[in-house]
N, C-alpha and C positions, 0 to 999 in steps of 0.2 A: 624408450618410453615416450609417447607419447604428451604435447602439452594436455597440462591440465582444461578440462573444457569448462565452459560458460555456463552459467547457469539456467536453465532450459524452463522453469517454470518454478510457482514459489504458493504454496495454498496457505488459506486465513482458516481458521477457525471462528466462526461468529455466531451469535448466539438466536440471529431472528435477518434473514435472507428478507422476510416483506423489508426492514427497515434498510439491511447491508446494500442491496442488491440496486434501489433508485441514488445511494450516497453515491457508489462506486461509479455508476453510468453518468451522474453528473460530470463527478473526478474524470472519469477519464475518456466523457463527452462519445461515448461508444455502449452500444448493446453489444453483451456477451455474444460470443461465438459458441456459447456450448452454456445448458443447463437442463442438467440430467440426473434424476433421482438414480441412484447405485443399489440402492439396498439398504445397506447400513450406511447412508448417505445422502444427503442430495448437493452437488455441487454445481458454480455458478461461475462460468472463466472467462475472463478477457484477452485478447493478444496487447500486449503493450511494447509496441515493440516488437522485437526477438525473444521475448520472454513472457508465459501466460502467466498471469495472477489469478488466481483459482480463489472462491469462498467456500469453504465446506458448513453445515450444519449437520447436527446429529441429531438423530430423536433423545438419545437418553447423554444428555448434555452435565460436563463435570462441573461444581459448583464455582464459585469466584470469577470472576472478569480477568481480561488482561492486566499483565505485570512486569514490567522490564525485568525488574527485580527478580524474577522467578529464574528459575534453568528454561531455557526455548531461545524465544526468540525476545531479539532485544527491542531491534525494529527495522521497517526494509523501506532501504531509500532509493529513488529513482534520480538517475544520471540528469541532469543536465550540462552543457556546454559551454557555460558562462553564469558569471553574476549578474548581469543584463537577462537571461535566461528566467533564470530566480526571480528575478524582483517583478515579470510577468505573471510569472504561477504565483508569488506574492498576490497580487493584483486581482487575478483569478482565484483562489481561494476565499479574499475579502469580498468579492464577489457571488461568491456559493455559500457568504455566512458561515465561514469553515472559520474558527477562533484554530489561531498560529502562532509560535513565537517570535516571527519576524527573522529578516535572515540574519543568522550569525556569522564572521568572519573568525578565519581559524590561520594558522598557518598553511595546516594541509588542505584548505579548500573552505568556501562557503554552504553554509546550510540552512535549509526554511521547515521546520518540524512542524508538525498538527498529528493528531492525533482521527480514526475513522469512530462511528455509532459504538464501537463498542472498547473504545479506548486505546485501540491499536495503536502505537508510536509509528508514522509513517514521516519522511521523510523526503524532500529532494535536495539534490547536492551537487555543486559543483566544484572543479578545482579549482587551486589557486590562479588566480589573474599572473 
């Protein structure tokens, strides 16, 4: 058997691409590589990485906002390489007026939480020192 492979790509559900689409290309200082209405879709992707983060919109969109709480997703955090790493994108976020909770120290690693336009819990994180 084969190892388990990596994760290849990760899509958002969001509610309004004019507002998701200028947050996201701040975030991650890049214009999408791909944005293409499907049909029953129109989607919005970046490479970040080895891994694409996609925004999907629907036309016939299901009621309530995001919710950790709910069954899905909880929230997706991006790797960094250090606490010194962190407290940059710290820096950068206060920067883009992104409200954060500042980074947290854990045993298994540090982490700087914010939330995206439509309440997504987004994430970066590093391991422990």
């Amino acid at each position: 058997m084969p190892d388990f492979p990596t994760i290849t790509h990760v899509a958002l559900t969001v509610s309004d691409l004019s507002k998701s689409v200028p947050w996201y290309e701040k975030l991650f200082a890049a214009k999408p590589v791909l944005d293409e209405d499907t049909g029953p879709f129109r989607h919005v992707v970046w490479a970040v990485g080895s891994t694409l983060v996609g925004l999907h919109q629907f036309p016939d969109p299901k009621s309530g906002g995001f919710d950790e709480r709910r069954v899905g997703l909880d929230h997706l955090a991006f790797a960094c390489a250090s606490r010194a790493e962190l407290e940059q994108w710290e820096s950068r976020l206060n920067e883009l007026g992104v409200a954060n909770g500042g980074i947290v120290d854990a045993g298994y690693g540090s982490g700087l939480s914010f939330r995206d336009p439509d309440n997504i819990a987004l994430e970066f994180f590093a391991p422990p020192s």
